[in-house]
C-alpha positions as CSV (number, residue, x, y, z in Angstrom):
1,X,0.0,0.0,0.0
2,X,1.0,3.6,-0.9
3,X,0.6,4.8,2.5
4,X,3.3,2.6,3.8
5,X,5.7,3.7,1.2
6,X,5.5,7.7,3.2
7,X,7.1,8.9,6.2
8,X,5.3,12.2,7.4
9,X,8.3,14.9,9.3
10,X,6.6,17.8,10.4
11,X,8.3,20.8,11.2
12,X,8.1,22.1,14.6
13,X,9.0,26.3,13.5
14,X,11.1,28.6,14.3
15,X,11.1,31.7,16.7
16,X,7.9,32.9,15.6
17,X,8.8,36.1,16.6
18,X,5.4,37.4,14.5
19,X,3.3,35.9,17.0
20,X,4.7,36.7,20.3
21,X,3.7,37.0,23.3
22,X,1.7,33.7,22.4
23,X,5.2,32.1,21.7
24,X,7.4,34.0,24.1
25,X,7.0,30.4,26.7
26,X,5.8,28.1,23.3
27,X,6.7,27.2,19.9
28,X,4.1,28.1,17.2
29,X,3.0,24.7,16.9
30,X,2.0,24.5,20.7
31,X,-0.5,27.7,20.6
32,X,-3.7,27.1,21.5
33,X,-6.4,27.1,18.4
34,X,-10.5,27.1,18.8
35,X,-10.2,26.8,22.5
36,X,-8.8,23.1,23.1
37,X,-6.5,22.0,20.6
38,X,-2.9,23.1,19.8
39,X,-2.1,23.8,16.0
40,X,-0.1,21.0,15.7
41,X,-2.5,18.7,15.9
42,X,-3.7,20.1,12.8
43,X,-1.0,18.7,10.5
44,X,-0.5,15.3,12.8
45,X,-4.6,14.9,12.3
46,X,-4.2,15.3,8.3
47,X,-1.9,12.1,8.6
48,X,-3.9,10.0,10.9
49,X,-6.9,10.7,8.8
50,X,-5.1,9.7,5.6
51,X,-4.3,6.4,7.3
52,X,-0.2,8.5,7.4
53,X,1.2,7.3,11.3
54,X,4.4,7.2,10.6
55,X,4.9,10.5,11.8
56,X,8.1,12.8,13.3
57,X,8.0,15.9,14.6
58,X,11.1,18.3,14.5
59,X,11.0,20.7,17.5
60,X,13.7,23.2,18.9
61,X,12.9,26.6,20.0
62,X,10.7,26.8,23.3
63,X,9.8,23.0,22.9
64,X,8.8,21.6,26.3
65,X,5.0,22.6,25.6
66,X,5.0,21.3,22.4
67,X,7.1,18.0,23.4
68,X,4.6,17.2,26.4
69,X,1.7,17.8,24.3
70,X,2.7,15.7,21.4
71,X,4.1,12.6,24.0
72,X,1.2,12.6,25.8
73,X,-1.7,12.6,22.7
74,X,-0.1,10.2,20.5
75,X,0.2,6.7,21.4
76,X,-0.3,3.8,19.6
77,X,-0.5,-0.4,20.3
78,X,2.6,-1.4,20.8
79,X,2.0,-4.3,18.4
80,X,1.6,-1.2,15.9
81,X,4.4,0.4,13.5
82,X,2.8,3.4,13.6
83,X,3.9,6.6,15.9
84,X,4.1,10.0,16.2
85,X,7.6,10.9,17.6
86,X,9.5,13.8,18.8
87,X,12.9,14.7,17.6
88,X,14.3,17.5,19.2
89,X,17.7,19.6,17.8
90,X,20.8,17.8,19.0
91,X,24.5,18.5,18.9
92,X,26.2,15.5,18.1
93,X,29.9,14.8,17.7
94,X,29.8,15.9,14.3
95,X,27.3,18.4,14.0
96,X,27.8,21.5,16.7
97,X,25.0,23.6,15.5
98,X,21.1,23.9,16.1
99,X,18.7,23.9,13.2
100,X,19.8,26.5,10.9
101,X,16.5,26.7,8.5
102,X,14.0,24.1,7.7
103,X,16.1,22.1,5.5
104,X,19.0,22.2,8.1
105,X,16.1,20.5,10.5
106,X,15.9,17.8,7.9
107,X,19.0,17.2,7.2
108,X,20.3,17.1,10.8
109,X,17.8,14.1,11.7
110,X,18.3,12.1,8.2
111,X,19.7,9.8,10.2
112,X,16.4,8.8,12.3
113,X,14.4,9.0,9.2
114,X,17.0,6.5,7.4
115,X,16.2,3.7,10.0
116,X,12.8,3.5,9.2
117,X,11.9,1.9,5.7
118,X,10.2,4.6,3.3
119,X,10.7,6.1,-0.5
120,X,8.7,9.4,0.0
121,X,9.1,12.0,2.0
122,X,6.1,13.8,3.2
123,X,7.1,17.4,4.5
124,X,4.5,19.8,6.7
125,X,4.6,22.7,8.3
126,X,3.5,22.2,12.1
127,X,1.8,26.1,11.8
128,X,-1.2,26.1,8.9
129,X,-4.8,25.5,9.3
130,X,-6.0,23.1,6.7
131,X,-7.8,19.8,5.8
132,X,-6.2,18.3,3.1
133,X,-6.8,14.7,1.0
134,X,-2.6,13.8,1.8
135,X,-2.6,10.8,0.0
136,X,-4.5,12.2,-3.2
137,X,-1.2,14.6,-3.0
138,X,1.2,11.4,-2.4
139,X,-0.9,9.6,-5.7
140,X,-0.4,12.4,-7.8
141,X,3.4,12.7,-6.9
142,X,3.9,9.1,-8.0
143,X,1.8,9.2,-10.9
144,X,3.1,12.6,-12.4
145,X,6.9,10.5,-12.3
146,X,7.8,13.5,-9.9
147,X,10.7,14.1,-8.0
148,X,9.7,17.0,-5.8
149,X,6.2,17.6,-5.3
150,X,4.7,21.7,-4.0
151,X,1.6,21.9,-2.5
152,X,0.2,25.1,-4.0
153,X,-2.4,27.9,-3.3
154,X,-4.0,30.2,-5.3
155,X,-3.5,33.8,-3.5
156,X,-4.2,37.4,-4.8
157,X,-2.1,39.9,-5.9
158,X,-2.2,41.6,-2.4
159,X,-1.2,38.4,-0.8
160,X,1.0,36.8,-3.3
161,X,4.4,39.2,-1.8
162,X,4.6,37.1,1.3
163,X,4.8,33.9,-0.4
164,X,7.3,32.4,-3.4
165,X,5.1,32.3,-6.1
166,X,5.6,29.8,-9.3
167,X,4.5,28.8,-12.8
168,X,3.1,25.6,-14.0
169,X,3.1,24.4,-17.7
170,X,0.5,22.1,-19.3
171,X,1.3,19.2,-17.2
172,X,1.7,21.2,-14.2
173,X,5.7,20.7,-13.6
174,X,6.8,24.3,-12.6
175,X,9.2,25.8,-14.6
176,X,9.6,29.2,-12.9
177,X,9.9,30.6,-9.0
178,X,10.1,34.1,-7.1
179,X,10.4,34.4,-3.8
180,X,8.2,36.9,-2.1
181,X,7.7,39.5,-5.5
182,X,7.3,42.8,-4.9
183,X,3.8,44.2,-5.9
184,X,5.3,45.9,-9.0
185,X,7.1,42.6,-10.9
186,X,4.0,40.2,-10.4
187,X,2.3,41.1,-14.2
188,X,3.4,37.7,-16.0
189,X,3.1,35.4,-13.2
190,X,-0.6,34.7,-13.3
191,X,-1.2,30.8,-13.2
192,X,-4.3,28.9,-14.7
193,X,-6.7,28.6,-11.9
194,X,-10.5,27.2,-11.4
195,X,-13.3,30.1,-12.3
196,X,-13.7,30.1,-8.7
197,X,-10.5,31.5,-7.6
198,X,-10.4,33.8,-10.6
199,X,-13.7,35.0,-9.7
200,X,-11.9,36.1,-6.2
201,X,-9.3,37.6,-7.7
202,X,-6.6,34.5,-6.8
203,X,-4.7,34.5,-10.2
204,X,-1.2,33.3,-8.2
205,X,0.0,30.3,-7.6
206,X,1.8,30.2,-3.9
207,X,3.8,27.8,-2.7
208,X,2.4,26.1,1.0
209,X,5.5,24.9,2.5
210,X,4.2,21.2,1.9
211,X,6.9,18.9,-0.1
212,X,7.2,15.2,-1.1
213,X,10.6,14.6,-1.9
214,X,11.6,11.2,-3.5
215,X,14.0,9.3,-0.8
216,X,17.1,9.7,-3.4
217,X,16.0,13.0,-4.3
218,X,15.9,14.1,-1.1
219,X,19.6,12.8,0.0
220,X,20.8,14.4,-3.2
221,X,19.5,18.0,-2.5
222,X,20.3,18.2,1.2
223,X,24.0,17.2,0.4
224,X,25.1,20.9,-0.2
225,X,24.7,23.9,2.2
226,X,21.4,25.0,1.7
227,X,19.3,25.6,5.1
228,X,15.9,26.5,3.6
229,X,13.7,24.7,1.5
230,X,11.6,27.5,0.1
231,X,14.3,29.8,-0.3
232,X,17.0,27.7,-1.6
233,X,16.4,23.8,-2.3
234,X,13.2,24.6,-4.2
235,X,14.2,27.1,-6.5
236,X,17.7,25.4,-7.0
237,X,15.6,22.3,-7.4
238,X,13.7,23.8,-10.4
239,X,16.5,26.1,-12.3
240,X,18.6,22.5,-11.8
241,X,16.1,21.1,-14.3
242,X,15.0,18.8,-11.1
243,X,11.0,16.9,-12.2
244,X,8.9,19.5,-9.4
245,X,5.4,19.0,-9.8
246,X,2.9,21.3,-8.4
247,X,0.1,20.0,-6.6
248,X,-3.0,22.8,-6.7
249,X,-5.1,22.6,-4.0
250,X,-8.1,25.1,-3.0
251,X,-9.4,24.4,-0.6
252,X,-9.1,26.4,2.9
253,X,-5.5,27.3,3.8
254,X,-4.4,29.6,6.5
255,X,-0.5,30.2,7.4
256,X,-0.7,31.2,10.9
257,X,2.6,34.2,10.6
258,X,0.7,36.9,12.9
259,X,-1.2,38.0,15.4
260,X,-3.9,39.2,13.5
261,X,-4.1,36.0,11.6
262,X,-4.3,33.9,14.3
263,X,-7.0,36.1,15.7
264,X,-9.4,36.4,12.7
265,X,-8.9,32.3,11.7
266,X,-9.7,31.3,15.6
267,X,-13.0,33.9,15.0
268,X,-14.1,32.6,11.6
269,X,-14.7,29.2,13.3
270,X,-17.7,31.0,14.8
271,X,-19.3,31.5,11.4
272,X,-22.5,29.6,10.6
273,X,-20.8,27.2,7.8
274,X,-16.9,28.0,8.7
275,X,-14.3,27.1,5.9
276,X,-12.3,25.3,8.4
277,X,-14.6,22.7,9.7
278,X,-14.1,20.6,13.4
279,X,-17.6,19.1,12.7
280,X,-16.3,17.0,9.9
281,X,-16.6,13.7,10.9
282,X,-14.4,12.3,8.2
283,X,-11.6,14.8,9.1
284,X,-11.5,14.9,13.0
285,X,-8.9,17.1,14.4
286,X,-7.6,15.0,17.3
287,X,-5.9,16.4,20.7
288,X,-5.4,15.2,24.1
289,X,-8.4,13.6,26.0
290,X,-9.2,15.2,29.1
291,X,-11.2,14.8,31.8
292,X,-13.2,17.9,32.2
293,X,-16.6,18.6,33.6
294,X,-19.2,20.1,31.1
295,X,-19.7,23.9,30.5
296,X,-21.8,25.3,33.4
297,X,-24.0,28.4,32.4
298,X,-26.1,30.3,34.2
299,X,-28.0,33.4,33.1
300,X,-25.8,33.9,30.1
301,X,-27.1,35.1,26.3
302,X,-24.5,33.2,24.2
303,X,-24.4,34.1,20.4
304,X,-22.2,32.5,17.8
305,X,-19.3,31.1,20.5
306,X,-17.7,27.8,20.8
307,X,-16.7,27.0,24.2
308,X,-14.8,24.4,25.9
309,X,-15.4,21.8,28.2
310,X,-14.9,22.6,31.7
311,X,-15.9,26.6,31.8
312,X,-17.8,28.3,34.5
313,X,-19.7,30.9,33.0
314,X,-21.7,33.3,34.5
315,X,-21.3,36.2,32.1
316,X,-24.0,38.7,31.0
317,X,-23.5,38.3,27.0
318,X,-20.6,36.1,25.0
319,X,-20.8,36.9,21.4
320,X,-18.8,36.0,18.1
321,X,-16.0,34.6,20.5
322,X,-14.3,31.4,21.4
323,X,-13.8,30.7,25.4
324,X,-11.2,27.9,26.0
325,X,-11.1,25.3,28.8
326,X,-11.5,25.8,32.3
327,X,-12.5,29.0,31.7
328,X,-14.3,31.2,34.6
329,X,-16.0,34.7,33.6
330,X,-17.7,36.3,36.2
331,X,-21.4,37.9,36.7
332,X,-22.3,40.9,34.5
333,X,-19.3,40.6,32.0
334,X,-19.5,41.2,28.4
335,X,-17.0,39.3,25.9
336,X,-17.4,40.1,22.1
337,X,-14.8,39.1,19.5
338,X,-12.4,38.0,22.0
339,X,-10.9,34.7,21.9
340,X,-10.0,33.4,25.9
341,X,-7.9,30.4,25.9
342,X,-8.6,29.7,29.4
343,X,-6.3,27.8,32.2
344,X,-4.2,24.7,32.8
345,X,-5.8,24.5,35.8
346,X,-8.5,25.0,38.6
347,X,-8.6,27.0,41.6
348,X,-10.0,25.4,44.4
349,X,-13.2,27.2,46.3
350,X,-10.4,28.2,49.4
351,X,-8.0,29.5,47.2
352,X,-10.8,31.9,45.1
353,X,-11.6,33.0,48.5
354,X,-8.2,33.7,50.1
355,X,-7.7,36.0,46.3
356,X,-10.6,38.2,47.1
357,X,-9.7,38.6,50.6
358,X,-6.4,39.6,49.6
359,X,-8.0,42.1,46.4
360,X,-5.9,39.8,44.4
361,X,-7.8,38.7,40.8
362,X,-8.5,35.2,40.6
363,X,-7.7,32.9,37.5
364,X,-10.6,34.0,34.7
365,X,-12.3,37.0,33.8
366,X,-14.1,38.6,36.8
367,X,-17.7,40.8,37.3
368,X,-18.8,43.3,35.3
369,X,-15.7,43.6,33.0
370,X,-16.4,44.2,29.3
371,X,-13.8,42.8,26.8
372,X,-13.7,42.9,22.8
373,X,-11.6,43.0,20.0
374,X,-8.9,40.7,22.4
375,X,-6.7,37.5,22.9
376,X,-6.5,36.6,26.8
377,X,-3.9,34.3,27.6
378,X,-3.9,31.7,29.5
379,X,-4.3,31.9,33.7
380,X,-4.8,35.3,33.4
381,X,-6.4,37.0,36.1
382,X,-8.8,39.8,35.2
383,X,-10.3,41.7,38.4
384,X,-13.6,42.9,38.1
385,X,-15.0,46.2,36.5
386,X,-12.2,45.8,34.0
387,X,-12.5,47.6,30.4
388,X,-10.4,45.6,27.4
389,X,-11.3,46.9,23.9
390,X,-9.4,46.0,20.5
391,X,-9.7,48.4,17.4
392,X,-7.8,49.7,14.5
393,X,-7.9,52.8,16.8
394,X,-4.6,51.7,18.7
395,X,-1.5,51.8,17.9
396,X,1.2,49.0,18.8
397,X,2.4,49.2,22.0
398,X,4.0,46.4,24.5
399,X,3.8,46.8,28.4
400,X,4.2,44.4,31.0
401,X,0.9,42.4,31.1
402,X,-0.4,43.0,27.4
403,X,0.5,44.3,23.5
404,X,-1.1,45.6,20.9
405,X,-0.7,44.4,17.1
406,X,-2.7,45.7,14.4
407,X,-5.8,46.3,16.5
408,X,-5.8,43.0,18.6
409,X,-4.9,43.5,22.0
410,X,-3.2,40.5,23.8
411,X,-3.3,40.1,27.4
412,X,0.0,37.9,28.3
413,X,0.3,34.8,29.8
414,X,-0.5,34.9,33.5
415,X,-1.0,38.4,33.6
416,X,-2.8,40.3,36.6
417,X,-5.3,42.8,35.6
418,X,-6.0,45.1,38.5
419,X,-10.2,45.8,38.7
420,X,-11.1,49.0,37.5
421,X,-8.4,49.2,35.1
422,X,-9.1,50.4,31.2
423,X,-7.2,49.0,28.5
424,X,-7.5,50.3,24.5
């Protein structure tokens, strides 16, 4: 079978400076997403579901969260040769350095991936939201006579300078490659699309940052000094007259680079028919079982929310918002386009107490407070009468307990919001 013939490496990120402070303690792929899952367990879910458990995941930068996460989800029967396991950067005896790029990650752990027996290489970045048919990628690899497979996205001309954009030609080998084109040189690079995408003004052809790379292909093009695949093995790939196929998908995609991103793809799951959809029971997005009391309610209007398992809710109004686990939001409060990722854990009954003898917050959102247009952290403490409202009316600021980035204010991990305190 096919599927035994892949190994699946996702790659656990770099700094992800764009998104801090949700990865100044975490790497990207450990953020919280919708309120209960972690974005890696995007990509890992897209193997499982194409029957793909063969699975490593490279980590480095601010890895514990990501390393505990991963070890304690993904287990299989021990009679099984499937796994999902966790290679984190090493120095060995002859390599000194950390992971330089992401095809510097690759190349550094070759030597795990060469004990396993495999003739594709499935590459995925551990930071995108998307559902995608894997194999159907893998089939067309093989069948094209490919030696490098790109997953590709049609974008717009507005979004196509972030990205390296490429050409096809009849058979849909690319032939030519940019990397992130200024506005003024994309004329000439529009790609054949479906009417659909033309209809939305996607005429570009972006690359994804999802590869399959032939086994001796892949030996052969990490043997040189090149530490990025998108910036270097790709386009050296194609101008070496290398077989690169481009696989053209269009469906949802959504590369999770900043703050505002992360806040308006957490948000769209809201939407009456979202394009990213957890209700798919063919495409389950799978994280780590907990055991968590139900959401408790009481006297709360709730309008086009998701919330996790385990929240204590008495709040006055929660609207086009996401509230995460073990949440607590206090009487009279407001939340509106705020996503609250919750806490890691409870407070007991004596320790709530002993906080509002003291005047100090406890964990969760308290009385009265009104908050929009935000990201709360997790076990944050919010005291009541608090005022938190995001806008494209602030600028970008940083303090101690929260930033602002284009709009979205972010209250930082553990933070202490004194009551009575305005923010935005």
């Amino acid at each position: 079978m096919l599927n035994k013939k892949v190994l699946s490496i996702i790659l656990g990120g770099g700094r992800g400076t764009r998104l801090e402070p949700l990865t100044s303690h975490r790497s990207k792929p450990a953020v919280p997403i919708a309120g209960k899952y972690r974005l890696v367990d995007i990509p890992i879910s897209n193997c499982i579901n194409n029957d793909l458990k063969r699975i490593f995941v490279l980590t480095q930068f601010n890895s514990a969260s990501l390393n505990s996460h991963v070890k304690n989800t993904y287990q299989f029967s021990g009679f099984s040769e499937s796994f999902v396991d966790i290679l984190a950067a090493e120095q060995t005896p002859n390599n000194q350095t950390w992971f330089q790029g992401t095809s510097d990650a690759v190349k550094q752990c070759q030597h795990h991936f060469n004990r396993k027996d495999w003739e594709y290489a499935l590459i995925l970045s551990g930071d995108q939201l998307y559902q995608m048919d894997l194999m159907e990628m893998v089939q067309r690899h093989v069948d094209s006579g490919a030696e490098i497979t790109v997953a590709t996205q049609p974008v717009s001309s507005k979004e196509a300078p972030e990205f390296g954009i490429l050409k096809t030609d009849e058979n849909s080998f690319i032939k030519t490659f940019t990397e992130k084109p200024p506005l003024e040189e994309l004329p000439g690079w529009e790609s054949e699309v479906s009417e659909e995408s033309k209809a939305e003004g996607k005429e570009y052809l972006a690359s994804m940052g999802i590869y399959i790379f032939n086994r001796k292909v892949l030996d052969e093009v990490l043997s040189n000094d090149a530490v990025d695949f998108g910036k270097e093995i790709i386009p050296d790939a194609i101008t070496g007259g290398r077989k690169v196929f481009g696989y053209q998908y269009e469906g949802y995609w959504e590369d999770i680079g900043t703050i505002k991103s992360f806040y308006e793809a957490n948000l769209a799951l809201t939407d009456d028919i979202p394009k990213f959809n957890l209700f798919d029971k063919e495409n389950n997005i799978l994280t780590r079982a907990r055991i968590l009391p139900p959401c408790k309610l009481q006297d709360t209007r709730v309008n086009k929310a998701m919330i996790s398992e385990g929240t204590i809710i008495a709040a006055d109004t929660i609207e086009h918002s996401i509230i995460g686990v073990r949440s607590r939001i206090g009487n009279g409060t407001i939340i509106k386009d705020s996503y609250i990722m919750g806490a890691d854990q409870y407070q007991s009954l004596s320790e709530i107490e002993a906080c509002i003898k003291s005047g100090k917050p406890y964990i969760g959102i308290g009385e009265n407070c009104n908050v929009s247009g935000a990201i709360v952290e997790k076990n944050c403490r919010i005291g009541n009468n608090v005022t938190i409202k995001g806008g494209d009316h602030l600028s970008n600021t940083e303090t101690d307990t929260y930033v602002v980035k284009d709009g979205v204010i972010v209250i930082k991990n553990s933070a202490i919001i004194a009551p009575n305190t305005s923010i935005g």
